[in-house]
N, C-alpha and C positions, 0 to 999 in steps of 0.2 A: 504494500500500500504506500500509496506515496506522502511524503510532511505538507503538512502544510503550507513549508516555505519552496516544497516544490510547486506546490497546484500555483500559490501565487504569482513565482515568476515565471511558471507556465504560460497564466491568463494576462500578464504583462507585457511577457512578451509577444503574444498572439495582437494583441491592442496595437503594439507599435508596430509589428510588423506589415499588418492588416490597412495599416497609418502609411506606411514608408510606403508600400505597396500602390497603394491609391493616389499617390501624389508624382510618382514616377514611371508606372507607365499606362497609359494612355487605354481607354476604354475601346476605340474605335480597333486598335494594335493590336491589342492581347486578350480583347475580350474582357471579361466580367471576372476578375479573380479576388478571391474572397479567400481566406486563412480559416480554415476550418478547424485545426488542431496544431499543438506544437508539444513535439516529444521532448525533451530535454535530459540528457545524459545525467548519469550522478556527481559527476564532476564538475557542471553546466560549461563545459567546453563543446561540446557539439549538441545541434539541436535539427531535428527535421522539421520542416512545416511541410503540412499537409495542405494543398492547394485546393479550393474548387474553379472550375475552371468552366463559364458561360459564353457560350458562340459558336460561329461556326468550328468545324473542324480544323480549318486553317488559323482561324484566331485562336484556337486552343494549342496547337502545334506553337505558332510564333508567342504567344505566351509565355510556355514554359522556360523555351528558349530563351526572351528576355529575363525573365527570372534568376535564369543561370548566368547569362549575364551579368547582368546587374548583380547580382551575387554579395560581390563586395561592395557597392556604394550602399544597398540595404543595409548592409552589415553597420557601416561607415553610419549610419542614421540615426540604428538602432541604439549604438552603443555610445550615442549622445544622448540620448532619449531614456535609458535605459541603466544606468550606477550596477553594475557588478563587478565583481575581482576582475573576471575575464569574459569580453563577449563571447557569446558560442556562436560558433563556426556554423551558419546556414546551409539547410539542403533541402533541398525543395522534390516534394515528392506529389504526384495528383494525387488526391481523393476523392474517388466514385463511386462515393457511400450514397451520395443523394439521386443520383443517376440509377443506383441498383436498386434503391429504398422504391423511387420512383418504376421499376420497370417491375418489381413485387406488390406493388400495390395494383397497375396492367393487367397481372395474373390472377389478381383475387376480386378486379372486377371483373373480366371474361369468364372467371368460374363461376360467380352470384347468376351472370348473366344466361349460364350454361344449365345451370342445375334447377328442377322442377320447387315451384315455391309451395312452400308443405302449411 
């Protein structure tokens, strides 16, 4: 289970990142990218954020790409924004939890819709 001075600079740092994120790159570019999670190591030297990622295919592609890009001036934002020993090292990962959540719910109305009503 995790301390509570991890949950904290978990949801910190999802805030800023989320922050840093929206201010650099460009909605029309990379799409719709939202911070949906942020793992953060026990050392807090390395952290993954979990990306979602709204658009076409191609603005999800060049997205992530910027992201990885941008890599370190994020980082560079974050760890003005953000007072700890050491910033953790960014990596950036999709997450299509909302995309899967949404194509299970597809499945459970096409069955309501399938099965005889009792």
């Amino acid at each position: 289970m995790s301390s509570h001075r991890m949950l904290r600079v978990r949801e910190l740092l999802k805030r800023e990142i989320g922050e840093a994120v929206r201010r650099e790159i460009p909605v029309e570019t990379g799409g719709l990218l939202t911070v949906n999670d942020v793992e953060v190591s026990g050392d807090f030297r390395n952290a993954t954020v979990f990306i979602g990622i709204l658009g076409s295919a191609e603005q999800q592609r060049t997205g992530l790409a910027m992201l990885r890009q941008y890599r370190a001036r994020l980082q560079n934002l974050v760890a003005k924004s953000v007072v700890l020993k050491y910033t953790p090292r960014l990596r950036f990962a999709v997450d299509d939890s909302v995309a899967r959540g949404n194509r299970v719910l597809d499945i459970l109305a096409e069955l309501e819709k399938t099965l005889p009503a009792t």
